[in-house]
Residue frames relative to the residue before (quaternion, step in Angstrom):
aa qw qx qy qz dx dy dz
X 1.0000 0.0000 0.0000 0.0000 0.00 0.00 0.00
X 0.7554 0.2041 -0.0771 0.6179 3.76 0.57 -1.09
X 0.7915 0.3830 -0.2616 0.3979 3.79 0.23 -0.40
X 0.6784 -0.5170 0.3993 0.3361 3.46 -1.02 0.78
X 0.4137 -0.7405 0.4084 0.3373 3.89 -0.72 0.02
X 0.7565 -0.2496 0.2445 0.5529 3.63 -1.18 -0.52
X 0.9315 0.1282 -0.1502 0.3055 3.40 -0.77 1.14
X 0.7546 -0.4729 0.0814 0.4477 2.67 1.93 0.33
X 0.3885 0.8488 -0.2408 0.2659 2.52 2.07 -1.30
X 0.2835 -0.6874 0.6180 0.2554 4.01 -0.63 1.25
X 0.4223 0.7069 -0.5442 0.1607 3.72 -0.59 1.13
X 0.1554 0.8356 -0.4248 0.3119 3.00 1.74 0.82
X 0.0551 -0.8350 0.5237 0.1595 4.14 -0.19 1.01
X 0.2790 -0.7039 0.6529 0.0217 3.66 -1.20 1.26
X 0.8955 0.2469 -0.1997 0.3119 3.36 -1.57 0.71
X 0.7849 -0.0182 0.2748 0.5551 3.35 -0.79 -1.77
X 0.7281 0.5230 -0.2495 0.3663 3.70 1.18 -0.36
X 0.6250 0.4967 -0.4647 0.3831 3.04 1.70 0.02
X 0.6905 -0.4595 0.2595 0.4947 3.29 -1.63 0.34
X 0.5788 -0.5897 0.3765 0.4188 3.46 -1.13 0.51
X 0.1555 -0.7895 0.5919 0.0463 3.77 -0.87 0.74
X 0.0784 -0.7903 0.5976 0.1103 3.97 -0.35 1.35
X 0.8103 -0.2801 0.3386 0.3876 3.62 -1.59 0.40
X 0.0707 0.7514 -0.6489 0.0966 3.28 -0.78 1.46
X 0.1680 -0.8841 0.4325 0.0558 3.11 -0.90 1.53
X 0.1630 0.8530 -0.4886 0.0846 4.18 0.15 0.13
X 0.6388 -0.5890 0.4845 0.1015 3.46 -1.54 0.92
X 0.0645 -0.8329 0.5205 -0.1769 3.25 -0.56 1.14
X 0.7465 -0.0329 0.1741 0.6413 3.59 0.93 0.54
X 0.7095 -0.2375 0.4551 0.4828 3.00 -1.51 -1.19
X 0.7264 0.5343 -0.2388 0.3604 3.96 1.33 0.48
X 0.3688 -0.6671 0.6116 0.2119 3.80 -0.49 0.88
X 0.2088 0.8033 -0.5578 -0.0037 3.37 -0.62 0.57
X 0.2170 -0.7803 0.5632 0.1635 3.68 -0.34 1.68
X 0.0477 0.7785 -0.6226 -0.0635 4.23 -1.07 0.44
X 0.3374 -0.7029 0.6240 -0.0521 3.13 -1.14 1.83
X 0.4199 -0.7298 0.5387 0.0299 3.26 -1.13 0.98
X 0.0873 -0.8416 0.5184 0.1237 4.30 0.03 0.25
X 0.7490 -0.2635 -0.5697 -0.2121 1.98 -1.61 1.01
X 0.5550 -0.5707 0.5402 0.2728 3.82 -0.64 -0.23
X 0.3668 -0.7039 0.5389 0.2821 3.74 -0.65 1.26
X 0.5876 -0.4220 0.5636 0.3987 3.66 -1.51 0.76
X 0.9141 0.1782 -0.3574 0.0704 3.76 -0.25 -0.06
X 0.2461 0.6886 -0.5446 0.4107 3.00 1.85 1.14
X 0.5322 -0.5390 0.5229 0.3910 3.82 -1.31 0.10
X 0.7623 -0.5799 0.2651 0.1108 2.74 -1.55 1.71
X 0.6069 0.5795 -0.1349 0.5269 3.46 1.41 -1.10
X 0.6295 0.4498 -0.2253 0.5921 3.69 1.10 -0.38
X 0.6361 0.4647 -0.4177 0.4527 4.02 0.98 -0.40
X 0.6874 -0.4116 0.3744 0.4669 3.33 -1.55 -0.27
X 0.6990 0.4808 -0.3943 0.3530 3.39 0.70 -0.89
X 0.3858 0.7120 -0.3616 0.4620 3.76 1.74 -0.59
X 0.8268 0.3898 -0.2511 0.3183 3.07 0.36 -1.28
X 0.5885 0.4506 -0.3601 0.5665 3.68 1.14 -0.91
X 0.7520 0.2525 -0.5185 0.3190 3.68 0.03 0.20
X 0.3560 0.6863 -0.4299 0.4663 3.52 1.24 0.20
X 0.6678 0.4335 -0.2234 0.5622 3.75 0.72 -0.91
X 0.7423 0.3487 -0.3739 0.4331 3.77 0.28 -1.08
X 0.6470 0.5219 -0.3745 0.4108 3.74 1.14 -0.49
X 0.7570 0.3332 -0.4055 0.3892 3.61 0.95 0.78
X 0.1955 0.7931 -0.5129 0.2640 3.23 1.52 1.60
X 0.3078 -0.7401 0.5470 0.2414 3.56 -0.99 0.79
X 0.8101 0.2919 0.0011 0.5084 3.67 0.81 -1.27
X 0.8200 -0.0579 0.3046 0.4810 3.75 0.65 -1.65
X 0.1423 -0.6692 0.7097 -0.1678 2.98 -0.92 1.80
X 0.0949 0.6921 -0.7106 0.0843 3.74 -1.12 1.22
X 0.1709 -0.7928 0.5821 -0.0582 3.14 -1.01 1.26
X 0.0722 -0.5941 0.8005 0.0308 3.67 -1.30 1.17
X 0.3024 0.5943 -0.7452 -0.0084 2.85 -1.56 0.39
X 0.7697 -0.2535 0.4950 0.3135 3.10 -2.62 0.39
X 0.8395 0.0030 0.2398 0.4876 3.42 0.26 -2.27
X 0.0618 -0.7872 0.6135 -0.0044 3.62 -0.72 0.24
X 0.6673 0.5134 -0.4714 0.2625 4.05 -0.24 1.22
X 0.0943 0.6446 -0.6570 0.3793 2.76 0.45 1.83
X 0.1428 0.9112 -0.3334 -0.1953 3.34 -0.70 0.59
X 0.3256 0.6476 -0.5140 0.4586 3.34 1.08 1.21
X 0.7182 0.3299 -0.5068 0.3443 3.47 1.00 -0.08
X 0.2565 0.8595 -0.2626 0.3557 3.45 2.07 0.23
X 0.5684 0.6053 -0.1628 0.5329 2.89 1.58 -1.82
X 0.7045 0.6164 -0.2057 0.2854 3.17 0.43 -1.67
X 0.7175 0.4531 -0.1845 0.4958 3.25 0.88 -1.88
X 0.6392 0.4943 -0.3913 0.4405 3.81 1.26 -0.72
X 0.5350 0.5501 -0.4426 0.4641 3.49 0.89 -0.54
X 0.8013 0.4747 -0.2059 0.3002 3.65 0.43 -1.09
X 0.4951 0.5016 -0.3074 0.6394 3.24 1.86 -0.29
X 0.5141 0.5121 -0.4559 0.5153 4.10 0.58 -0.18
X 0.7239 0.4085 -0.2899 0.4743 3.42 0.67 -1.16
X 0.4497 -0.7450 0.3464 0.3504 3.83 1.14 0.24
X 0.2959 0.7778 -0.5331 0.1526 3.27 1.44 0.76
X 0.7626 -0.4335 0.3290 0.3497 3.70 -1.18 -0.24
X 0.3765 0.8140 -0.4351 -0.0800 3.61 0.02 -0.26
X 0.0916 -0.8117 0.5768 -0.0005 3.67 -0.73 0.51
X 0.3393 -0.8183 0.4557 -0.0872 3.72 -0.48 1.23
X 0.2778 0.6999 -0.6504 0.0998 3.64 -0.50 0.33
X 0.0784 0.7019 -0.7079 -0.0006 3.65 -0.45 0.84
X 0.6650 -0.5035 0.4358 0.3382 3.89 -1.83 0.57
X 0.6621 -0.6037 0.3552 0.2665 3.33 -1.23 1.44
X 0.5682 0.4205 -0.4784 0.5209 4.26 0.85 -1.02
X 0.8190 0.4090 -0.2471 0.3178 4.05 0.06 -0.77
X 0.5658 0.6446 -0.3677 0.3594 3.61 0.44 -0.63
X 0.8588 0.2036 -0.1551 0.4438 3.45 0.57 -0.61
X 0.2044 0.7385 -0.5442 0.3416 3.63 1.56 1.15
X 0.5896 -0.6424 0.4421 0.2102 3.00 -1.37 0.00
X 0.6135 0.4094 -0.2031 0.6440 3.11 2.01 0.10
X 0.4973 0.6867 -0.3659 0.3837 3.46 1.29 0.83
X 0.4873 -0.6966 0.4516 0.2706 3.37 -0.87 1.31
X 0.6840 0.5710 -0.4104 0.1941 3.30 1.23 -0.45
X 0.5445 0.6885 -0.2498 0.4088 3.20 1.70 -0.54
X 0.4950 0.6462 -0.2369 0.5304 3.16 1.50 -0.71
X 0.8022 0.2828 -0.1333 0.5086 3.81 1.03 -1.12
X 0.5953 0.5080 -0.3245 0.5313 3.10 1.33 0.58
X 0.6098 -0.6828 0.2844 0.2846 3.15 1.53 -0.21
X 0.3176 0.7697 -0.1456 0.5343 2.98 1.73 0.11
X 0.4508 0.5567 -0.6958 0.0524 3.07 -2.19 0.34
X 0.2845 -0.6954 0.6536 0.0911 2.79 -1.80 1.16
X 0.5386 -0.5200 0.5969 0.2886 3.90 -1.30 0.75
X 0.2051 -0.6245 0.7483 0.0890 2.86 -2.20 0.56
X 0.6929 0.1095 0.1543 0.6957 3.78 -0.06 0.61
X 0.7770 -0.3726 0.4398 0.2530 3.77 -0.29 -0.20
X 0.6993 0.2627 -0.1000 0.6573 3.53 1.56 -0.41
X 0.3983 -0.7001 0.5748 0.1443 3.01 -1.59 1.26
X 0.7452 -0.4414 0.3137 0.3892 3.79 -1.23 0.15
X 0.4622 -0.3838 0.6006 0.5275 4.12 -0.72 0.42
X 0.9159 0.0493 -0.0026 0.3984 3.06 -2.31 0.86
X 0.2454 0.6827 -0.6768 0.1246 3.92 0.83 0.35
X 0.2150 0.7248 -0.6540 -0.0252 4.04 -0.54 -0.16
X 0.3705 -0.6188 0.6916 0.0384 3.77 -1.07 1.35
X 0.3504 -0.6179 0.6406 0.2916 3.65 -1.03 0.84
X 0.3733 -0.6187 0.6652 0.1880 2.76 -1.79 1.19
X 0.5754 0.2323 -0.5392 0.5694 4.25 0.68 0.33
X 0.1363 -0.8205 0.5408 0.1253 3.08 -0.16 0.42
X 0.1592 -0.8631 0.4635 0.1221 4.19 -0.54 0.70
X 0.6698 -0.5316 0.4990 0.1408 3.45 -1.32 1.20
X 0.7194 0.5749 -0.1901 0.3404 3.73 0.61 -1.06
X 0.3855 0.6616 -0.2138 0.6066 3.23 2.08 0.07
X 0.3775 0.5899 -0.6238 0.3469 3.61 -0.69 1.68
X 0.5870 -0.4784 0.5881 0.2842 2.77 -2.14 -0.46
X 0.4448 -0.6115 0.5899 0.2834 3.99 -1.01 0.31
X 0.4316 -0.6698 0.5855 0.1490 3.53 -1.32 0.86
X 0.1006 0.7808 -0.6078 0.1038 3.78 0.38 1.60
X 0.6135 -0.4506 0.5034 0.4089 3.23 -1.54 0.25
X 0.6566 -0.4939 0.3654 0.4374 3.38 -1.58 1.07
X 0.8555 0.2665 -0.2257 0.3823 3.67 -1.57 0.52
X 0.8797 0.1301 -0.3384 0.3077 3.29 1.07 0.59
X 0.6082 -0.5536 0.5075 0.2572 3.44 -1.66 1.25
X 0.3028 -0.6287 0.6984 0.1588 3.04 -1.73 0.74
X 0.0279 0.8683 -0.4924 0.0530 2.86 -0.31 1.69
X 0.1948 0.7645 -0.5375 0.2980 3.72 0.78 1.39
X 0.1671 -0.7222 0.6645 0.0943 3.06 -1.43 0.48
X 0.5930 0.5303 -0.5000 0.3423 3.66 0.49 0.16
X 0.2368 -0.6488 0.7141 0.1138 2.98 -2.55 0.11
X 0.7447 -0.5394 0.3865 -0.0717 2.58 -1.67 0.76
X 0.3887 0.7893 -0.4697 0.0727 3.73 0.88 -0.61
X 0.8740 0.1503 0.0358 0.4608 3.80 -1.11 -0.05
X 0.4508 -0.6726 0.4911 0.3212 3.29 0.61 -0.06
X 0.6618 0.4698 -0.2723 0.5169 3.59 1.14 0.40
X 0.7760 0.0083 -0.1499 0.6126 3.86 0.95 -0.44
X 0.1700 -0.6497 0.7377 0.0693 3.47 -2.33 0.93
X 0.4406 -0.5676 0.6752 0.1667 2.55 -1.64 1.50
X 0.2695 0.7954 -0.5427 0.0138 3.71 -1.22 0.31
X 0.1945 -0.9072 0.2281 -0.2951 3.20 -1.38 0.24
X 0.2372 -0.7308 0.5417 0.3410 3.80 -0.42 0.63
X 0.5658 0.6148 -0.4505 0.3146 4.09 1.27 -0.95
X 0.2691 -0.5084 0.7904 0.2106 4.02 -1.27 0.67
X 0.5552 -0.5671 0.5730 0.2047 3.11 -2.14 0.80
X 0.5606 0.5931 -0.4251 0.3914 3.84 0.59 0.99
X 0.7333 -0.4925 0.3975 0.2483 2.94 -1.63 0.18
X 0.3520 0.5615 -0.4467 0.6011 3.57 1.70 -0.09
X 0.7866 0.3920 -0.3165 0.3569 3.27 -0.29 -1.49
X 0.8795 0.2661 -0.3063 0.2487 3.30 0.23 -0.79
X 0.8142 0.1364 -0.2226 0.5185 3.40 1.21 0.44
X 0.5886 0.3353 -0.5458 0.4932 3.29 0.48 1.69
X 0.8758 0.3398 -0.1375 0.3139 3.10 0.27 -0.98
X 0.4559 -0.6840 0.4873 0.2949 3.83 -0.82 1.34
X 0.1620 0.8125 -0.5507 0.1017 3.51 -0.96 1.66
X 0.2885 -0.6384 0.6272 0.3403 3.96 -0.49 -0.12
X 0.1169 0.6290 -0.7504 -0.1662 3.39 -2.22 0.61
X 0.0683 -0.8601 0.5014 0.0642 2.82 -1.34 0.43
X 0.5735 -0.7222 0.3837 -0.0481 3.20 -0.99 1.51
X 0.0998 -0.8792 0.4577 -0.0866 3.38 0.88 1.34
X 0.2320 0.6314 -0.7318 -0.1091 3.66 -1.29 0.52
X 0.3597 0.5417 -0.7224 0.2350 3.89 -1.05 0.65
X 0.6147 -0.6721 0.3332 0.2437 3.30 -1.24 1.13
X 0.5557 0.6806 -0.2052 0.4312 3.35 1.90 -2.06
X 0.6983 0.4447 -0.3246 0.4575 3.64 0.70 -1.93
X 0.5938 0.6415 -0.3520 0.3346 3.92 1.13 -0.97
X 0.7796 0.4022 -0.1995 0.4366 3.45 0.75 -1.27
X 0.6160 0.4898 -0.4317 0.4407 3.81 1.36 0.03
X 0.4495 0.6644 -0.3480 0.4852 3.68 1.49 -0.37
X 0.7644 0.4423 -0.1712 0.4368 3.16 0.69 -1.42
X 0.7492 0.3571 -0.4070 0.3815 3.41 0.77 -0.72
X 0.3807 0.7869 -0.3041 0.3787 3.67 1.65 0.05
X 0.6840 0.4118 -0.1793 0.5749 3.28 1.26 -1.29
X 0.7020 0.5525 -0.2949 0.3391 3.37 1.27 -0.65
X 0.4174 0.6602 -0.3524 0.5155 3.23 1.95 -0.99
X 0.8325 0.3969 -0.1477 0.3572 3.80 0.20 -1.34
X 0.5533 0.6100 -0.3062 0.4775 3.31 1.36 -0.60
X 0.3629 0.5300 -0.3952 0.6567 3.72 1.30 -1.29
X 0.9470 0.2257 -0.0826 0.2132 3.13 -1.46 -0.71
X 0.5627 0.6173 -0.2936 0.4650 3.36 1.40 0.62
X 0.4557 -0.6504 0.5998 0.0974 3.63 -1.60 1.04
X 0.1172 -0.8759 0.4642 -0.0601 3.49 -0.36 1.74
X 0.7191 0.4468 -0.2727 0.4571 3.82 -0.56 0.23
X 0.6002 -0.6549 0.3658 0.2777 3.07 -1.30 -0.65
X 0.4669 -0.8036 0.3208 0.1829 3.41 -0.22 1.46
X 0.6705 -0.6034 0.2772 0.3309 3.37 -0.89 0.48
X 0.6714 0.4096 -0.3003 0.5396 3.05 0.90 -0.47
X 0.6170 0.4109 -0.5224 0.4214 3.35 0.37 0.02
X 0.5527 0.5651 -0.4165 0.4491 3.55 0.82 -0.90
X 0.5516 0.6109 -0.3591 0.4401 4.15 0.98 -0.81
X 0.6964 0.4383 -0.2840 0.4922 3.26 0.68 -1.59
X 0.7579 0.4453 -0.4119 0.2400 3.63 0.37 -0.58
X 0.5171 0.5809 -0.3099 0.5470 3.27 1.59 -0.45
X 0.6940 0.5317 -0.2876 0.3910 3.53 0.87 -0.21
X 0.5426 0.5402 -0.1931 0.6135 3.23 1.98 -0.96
X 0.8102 0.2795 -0.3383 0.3887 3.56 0.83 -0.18
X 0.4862 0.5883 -0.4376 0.4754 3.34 1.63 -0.13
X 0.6934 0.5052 -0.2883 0.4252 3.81 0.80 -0.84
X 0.7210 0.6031 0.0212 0.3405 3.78 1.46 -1.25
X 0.4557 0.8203 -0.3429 0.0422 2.58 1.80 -0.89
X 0.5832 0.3434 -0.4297 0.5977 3.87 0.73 0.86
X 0.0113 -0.7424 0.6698 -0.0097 3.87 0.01 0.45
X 0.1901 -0.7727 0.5939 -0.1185 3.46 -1.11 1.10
X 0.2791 -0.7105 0.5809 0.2826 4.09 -0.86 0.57
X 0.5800 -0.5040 0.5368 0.3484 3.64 -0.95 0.77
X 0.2855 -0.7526 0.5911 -0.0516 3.25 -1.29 1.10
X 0.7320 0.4010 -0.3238 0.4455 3.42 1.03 1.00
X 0.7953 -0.4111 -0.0456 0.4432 3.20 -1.18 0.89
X 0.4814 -0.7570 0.3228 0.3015 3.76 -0.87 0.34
X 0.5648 0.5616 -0.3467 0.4955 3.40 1.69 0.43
X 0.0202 0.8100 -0.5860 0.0104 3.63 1.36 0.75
X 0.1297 0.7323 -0.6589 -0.1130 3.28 -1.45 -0.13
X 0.4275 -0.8408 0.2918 0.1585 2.55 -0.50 2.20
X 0.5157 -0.6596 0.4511 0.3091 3.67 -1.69 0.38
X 0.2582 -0.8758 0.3956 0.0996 3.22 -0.52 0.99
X 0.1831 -0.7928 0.5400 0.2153 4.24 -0.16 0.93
X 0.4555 -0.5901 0.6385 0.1913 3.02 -1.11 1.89
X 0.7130 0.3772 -0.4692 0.3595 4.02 -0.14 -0.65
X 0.8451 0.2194 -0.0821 0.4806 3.98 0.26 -0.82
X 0.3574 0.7064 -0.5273 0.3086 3.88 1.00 0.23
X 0.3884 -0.7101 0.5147 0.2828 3.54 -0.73 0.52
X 0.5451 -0.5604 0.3012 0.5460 3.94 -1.06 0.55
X 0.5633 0.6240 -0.4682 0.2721 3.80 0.63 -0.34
X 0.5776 0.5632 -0.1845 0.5613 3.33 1.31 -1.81
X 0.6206 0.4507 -0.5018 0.3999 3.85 0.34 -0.32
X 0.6915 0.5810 -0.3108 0.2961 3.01 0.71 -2.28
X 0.5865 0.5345 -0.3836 0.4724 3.99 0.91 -0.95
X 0.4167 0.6204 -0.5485 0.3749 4.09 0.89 0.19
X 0.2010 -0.7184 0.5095 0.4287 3.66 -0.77 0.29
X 0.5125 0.4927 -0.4215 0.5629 3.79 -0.99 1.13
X 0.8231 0.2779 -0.1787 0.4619 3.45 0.19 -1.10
X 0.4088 -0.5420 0.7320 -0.0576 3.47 -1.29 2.19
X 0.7042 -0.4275 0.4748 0.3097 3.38 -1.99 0.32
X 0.6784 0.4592 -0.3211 0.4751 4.02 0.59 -0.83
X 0.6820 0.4071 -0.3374 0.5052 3.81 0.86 -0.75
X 0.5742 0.5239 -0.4247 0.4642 3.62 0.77 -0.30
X 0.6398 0.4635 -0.3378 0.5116 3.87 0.76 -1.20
X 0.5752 0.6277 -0.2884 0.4382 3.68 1.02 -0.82
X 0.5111 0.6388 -0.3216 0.4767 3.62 1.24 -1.33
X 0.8053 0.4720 -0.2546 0.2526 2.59 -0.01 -2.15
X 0.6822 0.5591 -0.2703 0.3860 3.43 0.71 -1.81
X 0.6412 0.4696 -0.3892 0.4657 3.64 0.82 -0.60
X 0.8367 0.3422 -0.2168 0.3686 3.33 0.45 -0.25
X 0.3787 0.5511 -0.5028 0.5477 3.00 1.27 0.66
X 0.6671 0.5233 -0.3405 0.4065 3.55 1.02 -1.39
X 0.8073 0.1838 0.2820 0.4847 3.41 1.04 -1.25
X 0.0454 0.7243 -0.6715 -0.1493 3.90 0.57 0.81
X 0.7367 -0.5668 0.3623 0.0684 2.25 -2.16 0.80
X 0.0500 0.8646 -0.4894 -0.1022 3.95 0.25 -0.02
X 0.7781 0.2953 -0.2121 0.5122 3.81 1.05 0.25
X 0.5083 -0.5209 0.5503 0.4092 3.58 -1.34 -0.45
X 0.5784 0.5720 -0.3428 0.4700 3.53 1.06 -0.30
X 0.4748 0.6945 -0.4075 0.3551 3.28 1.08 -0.90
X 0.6013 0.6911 -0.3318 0.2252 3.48 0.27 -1.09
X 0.7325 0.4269 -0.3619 0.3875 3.18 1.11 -1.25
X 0.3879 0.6400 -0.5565 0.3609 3.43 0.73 0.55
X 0.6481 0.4074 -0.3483 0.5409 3.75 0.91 -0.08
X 0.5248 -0.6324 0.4835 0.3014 3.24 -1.27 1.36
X 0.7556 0.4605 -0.1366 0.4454 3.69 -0.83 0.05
X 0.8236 0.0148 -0.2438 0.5118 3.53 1.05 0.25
X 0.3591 -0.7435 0.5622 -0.0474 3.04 -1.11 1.62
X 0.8031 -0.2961 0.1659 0.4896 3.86 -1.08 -0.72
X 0.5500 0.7329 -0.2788 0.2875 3.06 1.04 -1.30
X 0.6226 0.4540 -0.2181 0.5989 3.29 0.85 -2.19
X 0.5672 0.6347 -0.4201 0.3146 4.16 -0.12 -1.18
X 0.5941 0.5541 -0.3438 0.4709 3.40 0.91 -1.74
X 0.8614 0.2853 -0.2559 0.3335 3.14 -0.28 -2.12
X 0.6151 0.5944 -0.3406 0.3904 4.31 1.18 0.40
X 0.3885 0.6986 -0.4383 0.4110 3.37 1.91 -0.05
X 0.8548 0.2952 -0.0144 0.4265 3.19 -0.89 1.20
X 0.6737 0.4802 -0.1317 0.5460 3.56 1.49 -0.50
X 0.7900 0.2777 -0.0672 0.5424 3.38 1.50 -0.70
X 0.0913 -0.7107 0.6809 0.1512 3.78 -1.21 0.05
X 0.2631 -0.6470 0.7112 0.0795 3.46 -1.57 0.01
């Protein structure tokens, strides 16, 4: 799957080209452990991808769903989590400070919220009408991102992971989840989310509330984007933040700092450019056709 073959031979398959790999579940100990394979081509059925699957799991919360994540705009599992808050289940949110307050963020959506792009909201954008309070950012030290991806459910199983909750993740970019039941591994998650929660800035900030009053003074006809619902967004190599890079498929936290420095030295003005960054070569280029501007 990840390594070259017998002699070297480049026949290693990436992305949409590996064979297809469903949910494999198996005992470890005193642990159930379910592993999911990324990514899945937009035109298989949504319920069969990785992101399918984590809302498949959060839809058998009885009590309490807490959620770190990196990213968070998928929105059917949005749908999901609103469906589960009707049922008056728990839910509590912390998503990373560069992303929460896009315009393609579920969190805005659970806050009740939405912000335009250009004049037009997301396909199927749909803000919860209970909307919930329990929805912020964590209070890190300057320069760092909360870059988790797990949850929380029942106090008994954790989703977790290299997969972000997006549409990158689930159909470009080669990730692992994994699907945890063991009470012990449960209660060190939990006191994680709890460590960060303590120490965290909930609701909705003023300025965003500004921007929205601005989006409707400028908008006054607001509109829902009218194309396909697996966008995948474009991503400027000259002014992308290191988060917005890292969501590149290929691109780890050290090639992003790498990005950056090159283009400070030198903005970019091509797709070739790149090879000016140590560490990416044709291969990576391929899987960035189309994913990036300058």
């Amino acid at each position: 799957m990840w390594g070259d073959g017998k002699g070297g031979k480049k026949d290693s398959l990436f992305g949409i080209n590996k064979l297809k790999r469903w949910p494999k579940t198996l005992r470890i100990g005193e642990s159930e452990v379910t592993v999911k394979f990324s990514p899945n081509s937009p035109k298989e059925d949504w319920q069969l991808s990785t992101n399918g699957f984590i809302g498949s799991i959060l839809n058998k919360a009885q009590t309490s769903i807490n959620l770190a994540l990196f990213v968070f705009s998928d929105q059917k599992i949005a749908n999901t989590l609103e469906k589960k808050n009707n049922q008056n289940i728990s839910i509590k949110t912390l998503i990373d400070p560069d992303f929460i307050f896009r315009y393609y963020s579920e969190g805005l959506d659970m806050l009740g919220i939405a912000l335009s792009n250009n004049c037009q909201y997301e396909r199927e954008n749909k803000p919860w009408k209970e909307n919930i309070k329990t929805v912020g950012v964590a209070n890190l030290p300057q320069g760092d991102k909360l870059h988790h991806k797990f949850a929380v459910i029942d106090d008994n199983i954790i989703i977790t992971g290299s997969h972000n909750w997006s549409a990158s993740a689930n159909h470009q970019n080669d990730e692992t989840l994994l699907v945890i039941k063991n009470p012990l591994i449960t209660r060190h998650y939990q006191q994680e989310f709890e460590r960060l929660y303590n120490n965290s800035t909930l609701g909705i900030p003023e300025y965003i509330n500004n921007k929205i009053q601005e989006n409707i003074k400028k908008c006054p006809s607001l509109s829902t984007l009218k194309t396909e619902e697996n966008v995948i967004k474009i991503i400027n190599l000259n002014t992308a933040s290191l988060g917005e890079l890292e969501t590149l498929p290929g691109i780890g936290e050290s090639l992003a700092e790498r990005i950056i420095e090159a283009r400070e030295a030198q903005p970019f003005s091509s797709l070739e450019d790149l090879t000016r960054v140590k560490g990416i070569g044709e291969s990576k280029m391929k899987k960035l056709e189309g994913k990036v501007s300058w």
